[in-house]
Structure formats: C-alpha cells, structure tokens
ZANU-121180 format. One record per residue (C-alpha): residue number from 1; residue in three letters; x, y, z. Coordinates in steps of 0.02 Angstrom, whole numbers, plus 32768, in hexadecimal, padded with zeros to 4 digits. Last residue first. Layout:
REM residues N
NUM:ALA:X:Y:Z
...
***
This chain:
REM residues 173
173:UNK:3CCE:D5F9:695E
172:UNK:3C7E:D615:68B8
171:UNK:3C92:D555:685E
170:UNK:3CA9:D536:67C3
169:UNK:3D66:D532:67B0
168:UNK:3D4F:D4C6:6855
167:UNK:3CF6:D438:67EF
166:UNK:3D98:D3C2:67D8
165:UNK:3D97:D3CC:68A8
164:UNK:3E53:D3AF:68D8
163:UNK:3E92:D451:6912
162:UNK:3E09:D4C1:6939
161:UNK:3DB7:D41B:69A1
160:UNK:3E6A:D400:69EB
159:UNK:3E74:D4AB:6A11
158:UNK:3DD5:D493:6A77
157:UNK:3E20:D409:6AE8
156:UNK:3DC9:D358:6AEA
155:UNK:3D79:D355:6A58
154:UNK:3CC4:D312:6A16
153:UNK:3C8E:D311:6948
152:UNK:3BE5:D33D:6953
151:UNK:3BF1:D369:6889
150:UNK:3BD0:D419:6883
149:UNK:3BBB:D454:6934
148:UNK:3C60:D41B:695B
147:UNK:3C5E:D3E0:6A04
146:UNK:3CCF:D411:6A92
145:UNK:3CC6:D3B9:6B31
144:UNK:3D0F:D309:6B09
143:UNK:3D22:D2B5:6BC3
142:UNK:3D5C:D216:6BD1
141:UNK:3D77:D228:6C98
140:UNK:3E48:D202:6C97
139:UNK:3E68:D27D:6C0A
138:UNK:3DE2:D308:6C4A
137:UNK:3E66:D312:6CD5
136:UNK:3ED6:D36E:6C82
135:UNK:3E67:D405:6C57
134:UNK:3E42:D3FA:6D0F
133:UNK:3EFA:D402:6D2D
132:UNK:3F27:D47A:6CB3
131:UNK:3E92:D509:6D0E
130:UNK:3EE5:D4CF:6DA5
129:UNK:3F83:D523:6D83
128:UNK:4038:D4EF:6D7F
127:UNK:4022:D43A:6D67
126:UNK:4051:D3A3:6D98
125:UNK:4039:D2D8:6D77
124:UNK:4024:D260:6DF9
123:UNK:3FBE:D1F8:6D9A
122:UNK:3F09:D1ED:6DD6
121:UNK:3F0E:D26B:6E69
120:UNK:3F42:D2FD:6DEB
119:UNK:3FC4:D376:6E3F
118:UNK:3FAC:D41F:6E50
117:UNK:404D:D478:6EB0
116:UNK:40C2:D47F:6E0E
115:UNK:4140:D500:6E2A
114:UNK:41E0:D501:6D8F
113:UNK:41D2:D5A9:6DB2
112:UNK:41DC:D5ED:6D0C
111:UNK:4130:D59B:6CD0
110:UNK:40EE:D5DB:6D5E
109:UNK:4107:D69B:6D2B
108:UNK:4099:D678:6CA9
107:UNK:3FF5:D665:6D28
106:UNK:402B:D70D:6D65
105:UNK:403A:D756:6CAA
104:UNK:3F9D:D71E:6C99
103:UNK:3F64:D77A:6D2D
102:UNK:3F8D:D817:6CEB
101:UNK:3F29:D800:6C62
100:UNK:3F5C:D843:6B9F
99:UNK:4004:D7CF:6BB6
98:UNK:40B3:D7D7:6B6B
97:UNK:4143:D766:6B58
96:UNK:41E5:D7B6:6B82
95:UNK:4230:D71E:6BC0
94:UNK:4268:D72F:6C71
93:UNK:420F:D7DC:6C86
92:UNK:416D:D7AF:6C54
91:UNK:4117:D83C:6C1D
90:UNK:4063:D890:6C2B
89:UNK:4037:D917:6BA7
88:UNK:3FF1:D8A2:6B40
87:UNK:3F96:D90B:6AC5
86:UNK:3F21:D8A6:6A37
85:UNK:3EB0:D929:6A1A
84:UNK:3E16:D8CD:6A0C
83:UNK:3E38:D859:6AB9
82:UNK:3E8B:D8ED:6AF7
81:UNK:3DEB:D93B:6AFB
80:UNK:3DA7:D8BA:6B88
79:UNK:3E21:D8F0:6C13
78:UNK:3DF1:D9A6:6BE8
77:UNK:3D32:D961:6C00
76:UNK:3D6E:D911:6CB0
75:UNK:3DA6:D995:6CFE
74:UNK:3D2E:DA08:6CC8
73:UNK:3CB3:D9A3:6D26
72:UNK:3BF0:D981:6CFA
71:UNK:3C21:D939:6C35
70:UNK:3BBA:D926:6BA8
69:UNK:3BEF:D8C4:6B23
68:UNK:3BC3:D8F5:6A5E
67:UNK:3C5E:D89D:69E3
66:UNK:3CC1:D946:69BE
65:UNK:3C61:D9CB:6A0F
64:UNK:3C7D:D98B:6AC9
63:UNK:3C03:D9EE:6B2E
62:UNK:3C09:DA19:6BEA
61:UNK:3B79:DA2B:6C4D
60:UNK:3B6A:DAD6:6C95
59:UNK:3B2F:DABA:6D4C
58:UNK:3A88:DB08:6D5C
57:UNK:3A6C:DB07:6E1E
56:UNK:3A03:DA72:6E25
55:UNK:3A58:DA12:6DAB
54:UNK:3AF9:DA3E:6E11
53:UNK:3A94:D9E1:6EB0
52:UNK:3AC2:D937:6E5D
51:UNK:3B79:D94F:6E70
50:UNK:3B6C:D97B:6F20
49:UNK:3AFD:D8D9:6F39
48:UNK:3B6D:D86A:6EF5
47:UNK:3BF7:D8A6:6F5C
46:UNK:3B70:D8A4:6FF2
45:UNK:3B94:D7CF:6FD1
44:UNK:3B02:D756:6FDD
43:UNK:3A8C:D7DB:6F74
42:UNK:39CE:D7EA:6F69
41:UNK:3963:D85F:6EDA
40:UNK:38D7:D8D5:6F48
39:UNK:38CC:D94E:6EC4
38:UNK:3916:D9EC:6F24
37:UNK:3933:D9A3:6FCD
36:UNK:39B8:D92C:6F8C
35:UNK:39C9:D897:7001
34:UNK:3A64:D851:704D
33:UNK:3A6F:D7A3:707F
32:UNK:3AA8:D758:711A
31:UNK:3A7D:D684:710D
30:UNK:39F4:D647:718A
29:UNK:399C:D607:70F2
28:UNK:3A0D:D5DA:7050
27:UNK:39E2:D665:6FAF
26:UNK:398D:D629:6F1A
25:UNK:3964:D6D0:6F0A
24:UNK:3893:D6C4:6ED4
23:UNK:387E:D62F:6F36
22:UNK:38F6:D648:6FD0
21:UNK:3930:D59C:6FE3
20:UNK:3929:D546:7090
19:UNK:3886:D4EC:707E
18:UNK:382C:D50B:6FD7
17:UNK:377F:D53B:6FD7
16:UNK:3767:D5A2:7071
15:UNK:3807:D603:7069
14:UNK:3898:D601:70F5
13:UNK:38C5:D68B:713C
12:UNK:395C:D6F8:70F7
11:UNK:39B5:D766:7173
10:UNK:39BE:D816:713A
9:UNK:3A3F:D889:7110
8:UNK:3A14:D943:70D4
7:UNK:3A2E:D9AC:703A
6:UNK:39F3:DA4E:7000
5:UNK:3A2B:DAC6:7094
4:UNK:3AE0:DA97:706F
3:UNK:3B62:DB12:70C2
2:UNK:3B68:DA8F:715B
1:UNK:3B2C:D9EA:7158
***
C-alpha cells in the first residue's frame, strides 16, 4: 500500500476458540482484512481503515453545538447543520419542492417518473423505493414496530404512533 506506512493487509487465520471468526474482530477467516499498525484495531474495507488512522494523526473531530454530535467528515457535519438551520438548498425542478439531502431529492424525483421497479411479492403492489416497500410489507407480516413508551400501545408506521397515540403530548420523541 503505497504512501501508508501505518497500515497493512493481512489474511485472517482462524482463532483457537471459535472456528472461522476472528474473536476479538468478529472478522470471517480467509477473508482480506486490513490491520492498523498503530493499535492493532481490524478492518474488512481499507476505507475503514483510512478513517480510523485520523485518530492516529489527530483528526479534529467536528462538534455540533446545537444538540452535541461529533462528526469525522466535514461533509457530513455541514449535511447535519441543516438539520438546525432548516436550509434546503436542493430543488426539485418539476415542483419546486425542496430537500436538505441531495439524495432526497433523488428519491423525489421518482414520484415524477411515474417508475415503480419494487414490487411486493404478496400483492403485486409498487413502489418507487425500497425503503416504501419494506414499510409496505409490515402490512402483510403483522408487524407493529413503534411502541409508545407510555402506554405500550403498538403501530405500524411511526406517524401513526405521533398521530393516533392519546399519550403523544407526553411523550419526548
């Protein structure tokens, strides 16, 4: 690996008290991992591994000072502030809704589309994400995900429980 003397890939063995798990990684045996030379600390992808290596080198961690998240990326902590700020600087240019995530507005653009490639295997239904069919799909299994933790009241979508629970005006969600 060239330009990173603090990393190195390694083929896990297998360890002596579980076979094919790596006991303190729970990484697969036979499977290319990459292994910080610093601490030690095991990786499946040398992404993971790059971003580990900038606590070795002092990597300022971002701070958010309105609700106390830390972030590695700059990226992603100016993709968090807009969650205090409210900014959407991403438009839809069909309907001028606007987004804070660029790949919201991707996921919107479906809706114009008319495209509907997930289908549910029960009914035949459609959808334009997979994210709605799962959500979908809890219909057919019976599932009720979200509790209240009030009354143990069970819904199926989490608006529902905002919605319908008589104890939300209690609740801090």
């Amino acid at each position: 690996m060239e330009g990173n003397q603090n990393s190195r890939s390694v083929e896990k063995k297998p360890s002596s008290r579980k076979r094919g798990v790596d006991s303190q990684m729970g990484l697969k045996a036979g499977r290319k991992s990459f292994s910080c030379e610093s601490c030690g600390k095991t990786f499946h992808k040398q992404s993971d591994l790059r971003s580990h290596m900038r606590i070795h080198r002092g990597a300022q961690t971002l701070f958010c000072a309105d609700c106390g998240r830390t972030f590695r990326h700059h990226h992603h902590f100016e993709c968090h502030l807009r969650i205090h700020t409210g900014e959407k600087p991403f438009a839809c240019e069909k309907c001028d809704k606007r987004f804070s995530q660029k790949y919201c507005l991707t996921i919107h653009m479906a809706s114009h589309t008319g495209n509907k490639p997930f289908a549910c295997e029960l009914c035949d239904k459609k959808f334009s994400t997979n994210g709605a069919l799962k959500t979908h799909a809890t219909i057919h299994k019976g599932e009720k995900p979200f509790a209240c933790s009030e009354c143990n009241r069970r819904f199926r979508l989490k608006g529902d429980l905002k919605d319908q629970c008589l104890c939300i005006g209690e609740l801090d969600m």
